[in-house]
MDAnalysis code that builds the backbone (N, CA, C; Angstrom):
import MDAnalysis as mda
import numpy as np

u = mda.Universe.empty(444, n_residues=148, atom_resindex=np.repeat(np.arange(148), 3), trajectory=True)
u.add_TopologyAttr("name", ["N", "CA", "C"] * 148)
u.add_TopologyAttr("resid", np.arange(1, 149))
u.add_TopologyAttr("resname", ["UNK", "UNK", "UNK", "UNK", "UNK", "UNK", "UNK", "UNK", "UNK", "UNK", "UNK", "UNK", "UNK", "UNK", "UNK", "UNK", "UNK", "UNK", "UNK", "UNK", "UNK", "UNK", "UNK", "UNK", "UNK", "UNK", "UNK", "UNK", "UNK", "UNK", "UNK", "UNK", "UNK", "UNK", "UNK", "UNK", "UNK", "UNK", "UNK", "UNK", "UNK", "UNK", "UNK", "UNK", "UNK", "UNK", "UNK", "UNK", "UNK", "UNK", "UNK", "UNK", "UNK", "UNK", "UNK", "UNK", "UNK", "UNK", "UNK", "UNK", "UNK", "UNK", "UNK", "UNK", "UNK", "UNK", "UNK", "UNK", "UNK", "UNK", "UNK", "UNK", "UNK", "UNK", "UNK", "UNK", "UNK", "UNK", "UNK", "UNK", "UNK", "UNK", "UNK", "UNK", "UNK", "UNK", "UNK", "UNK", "UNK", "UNK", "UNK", "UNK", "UNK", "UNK", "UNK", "UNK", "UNK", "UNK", "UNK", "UNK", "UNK", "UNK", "UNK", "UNK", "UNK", "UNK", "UNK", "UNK", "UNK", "UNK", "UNK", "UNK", "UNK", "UNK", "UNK", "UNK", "UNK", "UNK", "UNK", "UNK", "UNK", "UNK", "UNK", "UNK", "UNK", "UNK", "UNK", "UNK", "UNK", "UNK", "UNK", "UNK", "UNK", "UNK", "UNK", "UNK", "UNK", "UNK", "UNK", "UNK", "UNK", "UNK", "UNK", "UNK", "UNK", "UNK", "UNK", "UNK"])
u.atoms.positions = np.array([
    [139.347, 59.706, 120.165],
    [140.443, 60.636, 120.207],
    [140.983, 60.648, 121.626],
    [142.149, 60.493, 121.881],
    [142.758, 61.085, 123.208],
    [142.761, 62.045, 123.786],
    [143.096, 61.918, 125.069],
    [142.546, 62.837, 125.949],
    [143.570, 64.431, 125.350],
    [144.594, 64.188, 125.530],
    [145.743, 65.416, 124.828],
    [145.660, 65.188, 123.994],
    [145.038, 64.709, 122.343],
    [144.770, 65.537, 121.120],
    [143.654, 66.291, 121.833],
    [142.741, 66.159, 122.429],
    [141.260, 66.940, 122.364],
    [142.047, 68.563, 123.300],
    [142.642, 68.337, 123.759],
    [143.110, 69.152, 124.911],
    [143.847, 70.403, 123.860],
    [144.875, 69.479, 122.980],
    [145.593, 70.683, 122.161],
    [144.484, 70.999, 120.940],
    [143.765, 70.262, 120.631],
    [142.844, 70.991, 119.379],
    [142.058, 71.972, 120.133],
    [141.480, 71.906, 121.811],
    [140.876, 72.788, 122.264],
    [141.599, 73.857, 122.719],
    [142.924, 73.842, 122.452],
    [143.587, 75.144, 123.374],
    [143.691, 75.625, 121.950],
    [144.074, 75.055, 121.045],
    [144.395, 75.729, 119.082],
    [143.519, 76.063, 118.956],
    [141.920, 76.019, 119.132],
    [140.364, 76.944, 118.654],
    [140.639, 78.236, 119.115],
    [141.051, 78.020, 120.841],
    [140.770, 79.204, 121.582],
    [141.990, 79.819, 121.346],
    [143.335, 79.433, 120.803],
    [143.834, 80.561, 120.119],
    [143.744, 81.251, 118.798],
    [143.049, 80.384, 117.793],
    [142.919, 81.497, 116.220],
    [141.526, 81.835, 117.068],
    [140.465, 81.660, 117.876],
    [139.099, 82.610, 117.814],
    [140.157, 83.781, 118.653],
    [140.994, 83.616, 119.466],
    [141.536, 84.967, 120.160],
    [141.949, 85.989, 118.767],
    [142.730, 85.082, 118.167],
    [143.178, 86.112, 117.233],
    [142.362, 86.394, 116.170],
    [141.647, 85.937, 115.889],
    [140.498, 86.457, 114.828],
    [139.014, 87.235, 115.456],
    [139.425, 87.873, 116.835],
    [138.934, 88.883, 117.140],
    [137.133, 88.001, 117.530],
    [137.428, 86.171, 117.765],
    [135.957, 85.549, 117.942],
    [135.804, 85.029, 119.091],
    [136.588, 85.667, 120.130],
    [136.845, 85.037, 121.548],
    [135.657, 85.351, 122.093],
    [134.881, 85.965, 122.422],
    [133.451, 86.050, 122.945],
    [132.644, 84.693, 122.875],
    [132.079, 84.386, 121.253],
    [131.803, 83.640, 120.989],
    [132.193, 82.227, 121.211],
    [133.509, 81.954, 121.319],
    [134.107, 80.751, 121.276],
    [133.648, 80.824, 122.973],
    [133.917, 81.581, 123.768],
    [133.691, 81.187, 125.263],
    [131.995, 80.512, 125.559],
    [131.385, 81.640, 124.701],
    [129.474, 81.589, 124.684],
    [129.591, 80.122, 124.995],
    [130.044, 79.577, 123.505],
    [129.577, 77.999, 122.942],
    [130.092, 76.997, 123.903],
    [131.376, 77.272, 124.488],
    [131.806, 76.517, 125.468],
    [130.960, 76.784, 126.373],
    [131.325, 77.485, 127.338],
    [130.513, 77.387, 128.234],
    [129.159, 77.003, 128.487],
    [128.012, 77.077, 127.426],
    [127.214, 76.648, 127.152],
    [126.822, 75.032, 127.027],
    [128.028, 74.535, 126.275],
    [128.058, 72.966, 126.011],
    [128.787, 72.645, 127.347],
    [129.032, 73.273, 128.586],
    [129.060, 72.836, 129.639],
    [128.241, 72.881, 130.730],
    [127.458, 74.015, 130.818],
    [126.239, 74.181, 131.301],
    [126.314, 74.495, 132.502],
    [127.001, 75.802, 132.402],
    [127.704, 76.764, 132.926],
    [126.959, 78.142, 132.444],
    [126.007, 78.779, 133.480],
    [124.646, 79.774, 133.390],
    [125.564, 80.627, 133.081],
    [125.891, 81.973, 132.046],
    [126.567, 83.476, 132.163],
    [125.448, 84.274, 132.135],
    [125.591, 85.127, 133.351],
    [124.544, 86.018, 133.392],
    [125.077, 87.506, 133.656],
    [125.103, 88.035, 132.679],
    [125.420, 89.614, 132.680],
    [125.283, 90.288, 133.726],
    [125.880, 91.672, 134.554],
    [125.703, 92.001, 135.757],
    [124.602, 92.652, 135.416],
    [124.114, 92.979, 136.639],
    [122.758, 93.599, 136.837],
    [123.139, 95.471, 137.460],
    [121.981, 96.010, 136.413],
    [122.308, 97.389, 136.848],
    [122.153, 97.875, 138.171],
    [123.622, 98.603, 138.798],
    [123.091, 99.228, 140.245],
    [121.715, 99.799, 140.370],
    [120.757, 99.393, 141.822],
    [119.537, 99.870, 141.856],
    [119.693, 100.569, 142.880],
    [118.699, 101.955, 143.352],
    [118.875, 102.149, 144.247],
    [117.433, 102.816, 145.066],
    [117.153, 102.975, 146.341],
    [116.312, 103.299, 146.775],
    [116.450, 103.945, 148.081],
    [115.752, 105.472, 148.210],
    [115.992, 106.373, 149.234],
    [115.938, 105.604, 150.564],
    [116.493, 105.810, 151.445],
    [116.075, 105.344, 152.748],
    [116.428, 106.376, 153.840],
    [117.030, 107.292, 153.228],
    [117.044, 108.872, 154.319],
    [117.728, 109.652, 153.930],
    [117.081, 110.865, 154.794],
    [117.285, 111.856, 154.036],
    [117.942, 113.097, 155.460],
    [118.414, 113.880, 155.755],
    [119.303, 114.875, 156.724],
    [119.286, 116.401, 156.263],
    [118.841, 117.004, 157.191],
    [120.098, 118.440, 157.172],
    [120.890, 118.404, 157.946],
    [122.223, 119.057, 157.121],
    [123.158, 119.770, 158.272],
    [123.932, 120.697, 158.078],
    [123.841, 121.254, 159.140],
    [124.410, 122.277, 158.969],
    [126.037, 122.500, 158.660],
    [126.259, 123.704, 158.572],
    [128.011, 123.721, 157.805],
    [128.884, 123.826, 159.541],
    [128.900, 123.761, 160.125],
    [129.739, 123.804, 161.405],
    [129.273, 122.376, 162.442],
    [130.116, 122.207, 163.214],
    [129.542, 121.254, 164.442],
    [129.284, 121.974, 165.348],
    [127.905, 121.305, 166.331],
    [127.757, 122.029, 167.405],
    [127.602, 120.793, 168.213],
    [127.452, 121.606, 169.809],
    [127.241, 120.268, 170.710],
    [126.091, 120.046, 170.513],
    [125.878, 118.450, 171.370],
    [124.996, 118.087, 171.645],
    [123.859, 118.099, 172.321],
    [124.823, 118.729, 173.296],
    [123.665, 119.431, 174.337],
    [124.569, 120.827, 174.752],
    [123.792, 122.094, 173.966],
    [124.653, 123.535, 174.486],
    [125.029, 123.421, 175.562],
    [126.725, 123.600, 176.149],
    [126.937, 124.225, 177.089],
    [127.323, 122.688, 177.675],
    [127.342, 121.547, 177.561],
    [128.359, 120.835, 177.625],
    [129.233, 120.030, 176.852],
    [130.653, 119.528, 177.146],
    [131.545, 119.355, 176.511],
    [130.986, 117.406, 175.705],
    [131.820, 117.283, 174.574],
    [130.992, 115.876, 174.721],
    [130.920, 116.343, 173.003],
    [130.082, 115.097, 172.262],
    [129.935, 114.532, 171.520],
    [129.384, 116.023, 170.607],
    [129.730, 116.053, 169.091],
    [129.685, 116.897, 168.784],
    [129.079, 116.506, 167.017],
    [128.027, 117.312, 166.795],
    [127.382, 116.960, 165.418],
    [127.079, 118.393, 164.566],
    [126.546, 117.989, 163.673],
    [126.059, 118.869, 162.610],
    [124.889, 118.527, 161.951],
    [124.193, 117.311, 162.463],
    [122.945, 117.219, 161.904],
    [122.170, 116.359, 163.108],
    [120.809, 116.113, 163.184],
    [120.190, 115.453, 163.844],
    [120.456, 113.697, 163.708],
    [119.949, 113.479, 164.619],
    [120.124, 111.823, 164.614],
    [119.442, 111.310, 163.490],
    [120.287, 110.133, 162.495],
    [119.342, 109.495, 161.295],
    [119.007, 108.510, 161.595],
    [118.236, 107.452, 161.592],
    [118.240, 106.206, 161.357],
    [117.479, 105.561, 160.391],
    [118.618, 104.632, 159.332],
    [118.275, 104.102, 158.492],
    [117.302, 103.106, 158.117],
    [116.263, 102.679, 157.583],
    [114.876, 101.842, 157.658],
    [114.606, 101.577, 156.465],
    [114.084, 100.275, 156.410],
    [113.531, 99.730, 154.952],
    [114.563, 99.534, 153.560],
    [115.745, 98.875, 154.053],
    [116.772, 98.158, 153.611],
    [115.697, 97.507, 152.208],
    [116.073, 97.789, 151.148],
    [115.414, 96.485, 150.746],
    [116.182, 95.219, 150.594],
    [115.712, 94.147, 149.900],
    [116.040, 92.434, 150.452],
    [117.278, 92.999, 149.323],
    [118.747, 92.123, 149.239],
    [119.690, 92.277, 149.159],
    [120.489, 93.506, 148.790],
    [120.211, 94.443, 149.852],
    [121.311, 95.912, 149.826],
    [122.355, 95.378, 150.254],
    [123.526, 95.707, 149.699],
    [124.930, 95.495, 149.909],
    [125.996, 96.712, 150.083],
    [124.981, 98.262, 150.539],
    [126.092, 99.081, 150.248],
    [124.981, 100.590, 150.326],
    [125.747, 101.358, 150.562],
    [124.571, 102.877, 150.789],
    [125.363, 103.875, 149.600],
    [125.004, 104.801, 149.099],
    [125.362, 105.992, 148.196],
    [124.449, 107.097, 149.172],
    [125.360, 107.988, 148.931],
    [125.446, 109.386, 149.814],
    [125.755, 109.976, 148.942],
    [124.839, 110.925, 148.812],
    [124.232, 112.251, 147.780],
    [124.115, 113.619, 148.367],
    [125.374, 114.445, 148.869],
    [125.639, 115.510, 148.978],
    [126.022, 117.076, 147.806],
    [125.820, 117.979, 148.384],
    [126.175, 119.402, 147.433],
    [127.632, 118.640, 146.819],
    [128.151, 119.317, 145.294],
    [129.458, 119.085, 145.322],
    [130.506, 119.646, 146.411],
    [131.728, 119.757, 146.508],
    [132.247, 120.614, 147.131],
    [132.140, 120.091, 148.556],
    [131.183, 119.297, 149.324],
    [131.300, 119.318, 150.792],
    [131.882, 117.935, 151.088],
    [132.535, 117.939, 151.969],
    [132.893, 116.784, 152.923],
    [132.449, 116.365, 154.254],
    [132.432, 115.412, 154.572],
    [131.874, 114.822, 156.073],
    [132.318, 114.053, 156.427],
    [132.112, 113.495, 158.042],
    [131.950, 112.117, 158.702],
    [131.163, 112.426, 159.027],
    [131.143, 110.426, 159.619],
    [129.500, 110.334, 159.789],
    [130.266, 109.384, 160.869],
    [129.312, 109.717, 162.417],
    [129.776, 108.851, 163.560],
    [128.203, 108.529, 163.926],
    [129.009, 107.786, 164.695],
    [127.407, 106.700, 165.336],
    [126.805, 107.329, 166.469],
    [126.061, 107.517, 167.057],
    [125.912, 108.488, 168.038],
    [124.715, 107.416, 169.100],
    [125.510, 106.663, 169.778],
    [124.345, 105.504, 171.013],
    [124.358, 106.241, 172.289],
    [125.005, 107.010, 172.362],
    [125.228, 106.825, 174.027],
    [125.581, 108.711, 173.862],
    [124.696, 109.258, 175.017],
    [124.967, 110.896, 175.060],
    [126.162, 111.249, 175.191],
    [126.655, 112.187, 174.831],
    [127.865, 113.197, 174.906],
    [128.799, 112.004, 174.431],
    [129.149, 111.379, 173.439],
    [129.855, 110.555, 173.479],
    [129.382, 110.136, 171.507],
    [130.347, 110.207, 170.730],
    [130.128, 110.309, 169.272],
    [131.048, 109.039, 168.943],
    [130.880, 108.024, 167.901],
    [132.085, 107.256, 167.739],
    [132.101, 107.201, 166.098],
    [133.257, 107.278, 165.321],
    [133.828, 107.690, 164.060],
    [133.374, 106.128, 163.353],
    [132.800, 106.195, 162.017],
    [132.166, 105.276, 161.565],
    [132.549, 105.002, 160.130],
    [132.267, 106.375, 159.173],
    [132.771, 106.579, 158.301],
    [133.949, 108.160, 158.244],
    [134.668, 108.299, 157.444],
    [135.471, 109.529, 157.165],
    [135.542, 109.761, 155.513],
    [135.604, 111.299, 155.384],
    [135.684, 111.885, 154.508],
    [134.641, 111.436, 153.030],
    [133.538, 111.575, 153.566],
    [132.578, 111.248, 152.954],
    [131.846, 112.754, 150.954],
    [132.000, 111.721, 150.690],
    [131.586, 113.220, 149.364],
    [130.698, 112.724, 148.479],
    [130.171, 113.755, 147.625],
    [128.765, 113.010, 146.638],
    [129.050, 112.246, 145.672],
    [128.337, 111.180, 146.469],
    [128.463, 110.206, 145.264],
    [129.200, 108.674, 145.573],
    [129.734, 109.097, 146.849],
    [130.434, 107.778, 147.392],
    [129.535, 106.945, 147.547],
    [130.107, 105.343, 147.708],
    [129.532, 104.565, 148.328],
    [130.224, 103.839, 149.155],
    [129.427, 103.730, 150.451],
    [129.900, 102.647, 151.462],
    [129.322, 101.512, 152.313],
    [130.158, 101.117, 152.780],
    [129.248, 99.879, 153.693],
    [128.142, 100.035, 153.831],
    [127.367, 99.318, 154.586],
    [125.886, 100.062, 155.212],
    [125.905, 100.145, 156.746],
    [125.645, 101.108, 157.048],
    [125.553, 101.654, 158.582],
    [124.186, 101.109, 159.699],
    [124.584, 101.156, 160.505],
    [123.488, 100.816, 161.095],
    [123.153, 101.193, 162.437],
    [122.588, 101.785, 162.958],
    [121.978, 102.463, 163.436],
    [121.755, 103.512, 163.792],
    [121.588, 104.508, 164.884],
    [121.732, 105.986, 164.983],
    [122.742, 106.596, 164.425],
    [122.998, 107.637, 163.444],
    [124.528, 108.223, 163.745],
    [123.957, 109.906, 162.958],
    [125.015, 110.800, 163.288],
    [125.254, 111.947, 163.250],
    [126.228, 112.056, 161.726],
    [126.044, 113.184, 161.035],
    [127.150, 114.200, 160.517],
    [127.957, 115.136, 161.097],
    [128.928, 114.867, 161.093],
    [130.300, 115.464, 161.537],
    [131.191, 116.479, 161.181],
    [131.506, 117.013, 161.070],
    [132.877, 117.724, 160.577],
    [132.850, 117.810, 158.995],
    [131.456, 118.826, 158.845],
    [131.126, 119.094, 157.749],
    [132.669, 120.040, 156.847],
    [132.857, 119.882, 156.046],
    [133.884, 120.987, 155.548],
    [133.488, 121.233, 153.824],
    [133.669, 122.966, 153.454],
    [133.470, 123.198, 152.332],
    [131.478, 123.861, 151.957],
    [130.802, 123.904, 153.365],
    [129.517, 124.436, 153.452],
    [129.648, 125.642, 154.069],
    [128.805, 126.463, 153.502],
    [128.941, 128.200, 154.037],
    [127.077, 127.895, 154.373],
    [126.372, 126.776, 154.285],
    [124.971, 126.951, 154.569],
    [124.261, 125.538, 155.172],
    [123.327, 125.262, 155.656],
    [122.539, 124.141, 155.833],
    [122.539, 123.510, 154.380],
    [122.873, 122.326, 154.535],
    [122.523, 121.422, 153.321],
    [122.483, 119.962, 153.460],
    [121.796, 119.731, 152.473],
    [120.900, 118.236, 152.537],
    [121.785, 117.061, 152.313],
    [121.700, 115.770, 152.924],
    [122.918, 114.868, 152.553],
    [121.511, 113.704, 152.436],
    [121.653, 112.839, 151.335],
    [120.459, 112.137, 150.771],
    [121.096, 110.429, 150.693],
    [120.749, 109.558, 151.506],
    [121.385, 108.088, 151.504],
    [120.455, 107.198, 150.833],
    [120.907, 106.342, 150.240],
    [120.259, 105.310, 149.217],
    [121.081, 103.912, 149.528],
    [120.115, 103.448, 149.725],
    [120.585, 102.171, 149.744],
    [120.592, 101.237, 148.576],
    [121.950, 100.477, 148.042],
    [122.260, 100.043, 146.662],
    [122.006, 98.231, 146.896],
    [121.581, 97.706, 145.758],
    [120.845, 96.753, 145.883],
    [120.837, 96.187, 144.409],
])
């Protein structure tokens, strides 16, 4: 058979399996008789790697001078497991944050913004602070997981 009969009998399968609702299948078998692996995604995993309080206001860093300004203690993140691609942040509903990096005293640098439960983002890395908590009337817990 020629190369364009095989070409139009293979584009005519993959249109009656479209329309007879067998397009799944018709891809399976192809792809298969090409040997071409399909492997279903894999469920998000995730695993604690820190945990924070902070409080609902910013304060300095060091009372009584001007300079870098937080709402929770210094975190640092540890025990990544082997392919994390991404962190989830597990806050009260209702609150918002940033989260800045905090290397160098009196001196804060903006990393992430407007952070809420349930997001996910890049992965951070190294020291950093909570920021500019908004929507907390109390100390509360902000819980990071690293996704994998």
């Amino acid at each position: 058979m020629k190369k364009k009969t095989k070409l139009f009998i293979s584009s005519m399968a993959f249109s009656l399996a479209m329309l007879s609702g067998q397009g799944s299948t018709f891809a399976e078998s192809s792809t298969s008789r090409q040997g071409v692996k399909v492997t279903a995604p894999q469920e998000e995993r995730l695993k604690l790697v820190g945990t924070v309080i902070s409080s609902p206001t910013n304060r300095p860093e060091v009372p009584g001078l001007p300079g870098g300004l937080h709402s929770s203690s210094l975190v640092n993140l540890e025990d990544y497991p082997e392919g994390t691609y991404a962190l989830k942040w597990v806050a009260p509903e209702g609150i918002t944050f940033d989260v800045y990096r905090g290397l160098v005293p009196f001196v804060n640098f903006p990393l992430l913004a407007n952070i809420t439960n349930g997001v996910t983002t890049d992965i951070v890395f190294g020291p950093f602070h909570i920021v500019n908590p908004e929507g907390a009337t109390e100390d509360f817990e902000v819980k990071i997981y690293a996704v994998y």
